[in-house]
N, C-alpha and C positions, 0 to 999 in steps of 0.2 A: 504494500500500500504506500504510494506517494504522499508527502507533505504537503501541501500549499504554502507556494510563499506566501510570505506574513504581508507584503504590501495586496495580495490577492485576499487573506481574512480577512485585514482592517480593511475594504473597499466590501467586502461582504457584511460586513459589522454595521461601517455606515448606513451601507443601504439598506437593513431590516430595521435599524433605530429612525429614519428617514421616514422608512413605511410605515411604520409601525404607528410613528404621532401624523403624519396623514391619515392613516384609517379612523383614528382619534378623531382628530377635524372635523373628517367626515359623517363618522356618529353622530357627534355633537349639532353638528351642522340638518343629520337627518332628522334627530328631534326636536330640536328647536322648531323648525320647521312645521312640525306635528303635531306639538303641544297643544293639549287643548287649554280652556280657558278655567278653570276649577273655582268652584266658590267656597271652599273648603281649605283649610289645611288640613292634613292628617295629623292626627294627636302619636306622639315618636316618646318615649322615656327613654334616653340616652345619653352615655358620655359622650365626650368630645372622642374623634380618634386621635390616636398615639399621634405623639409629636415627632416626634422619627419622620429624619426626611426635610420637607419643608417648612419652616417655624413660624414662616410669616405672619399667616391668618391667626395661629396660637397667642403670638406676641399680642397683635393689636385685640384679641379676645381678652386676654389676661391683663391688661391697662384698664382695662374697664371693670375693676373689680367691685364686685354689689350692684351691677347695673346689667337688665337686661340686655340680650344682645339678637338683633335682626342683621343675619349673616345672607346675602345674595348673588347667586352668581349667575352671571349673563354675557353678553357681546353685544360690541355695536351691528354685527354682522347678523342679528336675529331680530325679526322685526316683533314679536311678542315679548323682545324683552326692551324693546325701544318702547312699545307702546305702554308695558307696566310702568315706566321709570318715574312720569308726572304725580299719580296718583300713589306710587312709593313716597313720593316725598313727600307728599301732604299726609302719607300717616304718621311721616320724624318727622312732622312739626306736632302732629296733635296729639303725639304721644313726649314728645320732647320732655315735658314736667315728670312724668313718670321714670322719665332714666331711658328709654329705650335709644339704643345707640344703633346706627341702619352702619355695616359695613359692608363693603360691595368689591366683590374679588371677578374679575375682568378675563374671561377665559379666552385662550386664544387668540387675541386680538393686537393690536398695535397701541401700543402707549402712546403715541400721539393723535392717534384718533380715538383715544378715548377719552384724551384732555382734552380734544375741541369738541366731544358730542356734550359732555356732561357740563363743558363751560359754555358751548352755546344753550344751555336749555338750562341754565341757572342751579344745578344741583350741586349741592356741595358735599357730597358724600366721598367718604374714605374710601379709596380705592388699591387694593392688591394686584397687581398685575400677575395673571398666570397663564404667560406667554407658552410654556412645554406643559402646559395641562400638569405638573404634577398635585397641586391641592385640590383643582376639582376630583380627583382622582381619589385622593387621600379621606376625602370627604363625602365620598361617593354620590355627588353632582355630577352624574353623566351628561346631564342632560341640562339645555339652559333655556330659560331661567329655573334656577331652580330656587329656593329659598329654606334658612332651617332657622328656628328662632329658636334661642336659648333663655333660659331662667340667668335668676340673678347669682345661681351657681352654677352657670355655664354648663347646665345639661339642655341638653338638645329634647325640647319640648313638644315641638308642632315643626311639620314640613312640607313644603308645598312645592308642587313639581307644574311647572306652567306657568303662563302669564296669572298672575292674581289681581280681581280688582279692589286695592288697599283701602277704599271708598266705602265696598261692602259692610255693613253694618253688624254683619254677621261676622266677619272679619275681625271687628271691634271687639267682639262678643269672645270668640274664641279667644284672643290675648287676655283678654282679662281674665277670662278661666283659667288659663294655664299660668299666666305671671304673677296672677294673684296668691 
């Protein structure tokens, strides 16, 4: 049995780690797509996942300590999560007294267009950039938008797969059961 030269592996390395966050993309990109519009969140009792890996989303979780936390991941390249983004923001303003802190981790996408979508549309929310998919990964958002909102001990309470509309009143209702 012959070896493969090593510049023939690593060219074979590349191109299934290549592939590999392409086929990603394109998941992502097929659900997005897909998603229907849900007026629910699912009620979720969970810890966060292990830190191992990428810290980011952990860090800016754990700065907010005693404070609930509405964790969202989306793109600008998905148009049901362009279209939740307005009525996101109008529930961290109307939850804003309550503590609830909106962070928004940015999958896939270009950091520069995602500081001129969220600074053309006035939104001032924290943003994670996760350019190689590892956190939506880690956090098992396959799929965008997705959303998971944590207690004020950063367990993983309620989670919403889809455009959500933060308006719903029922919406309102569910946070309060759960953060209460």
């Amino acid at each position: 049995m012959q070896h493969q030269p090593l510049a023939w592996r690593k060219r074979r390395y590349h191109f299934v780690q290549r592939f590999g966050t392409a086929c990603w993309t394109i998941l992502l990109f097929a659900l997005c797509a897909t998603t229907a519009r849900p007026s629910e969140l699912a009620a979720a009792n969970a810890k966060m996942p292990s830190a191992a890996g990428d810290k980011r989303l952990h860090t800016a979780i754990a700065a907010q300590k005693g404070r609930p936390v509405l964790v969202n991941f989306w793109a600008t390249w998905c148009e049901p999560c362009r279209e939740e983004m307005p009525s996101l923001h109008r529930l961290a303003k109307r939850w804003l007294e309550r503590g609830l802190v909106v962070i928004t981790v940015a999958v896939a996408d270009d950091k520069q267009r995602v500081t001129n979508y969220l600074e053309g549309i006035g939104m001032p929310f924290a943003v994670i950039h996760d350019q190689d998919q590892t956190i939506n990964q880690q956090w098992d958002a396959y799929a965008v938008p997705t959303t998971l909102i944590l207690d004020a001990h950063h367990r993983i309470r309620l989670r919403g797969l889809g455009a959500i509309d933060w308006d719903d009143p029922a919406i309102d209702q569910q946070l309060k059961a759960a953060l209460n």
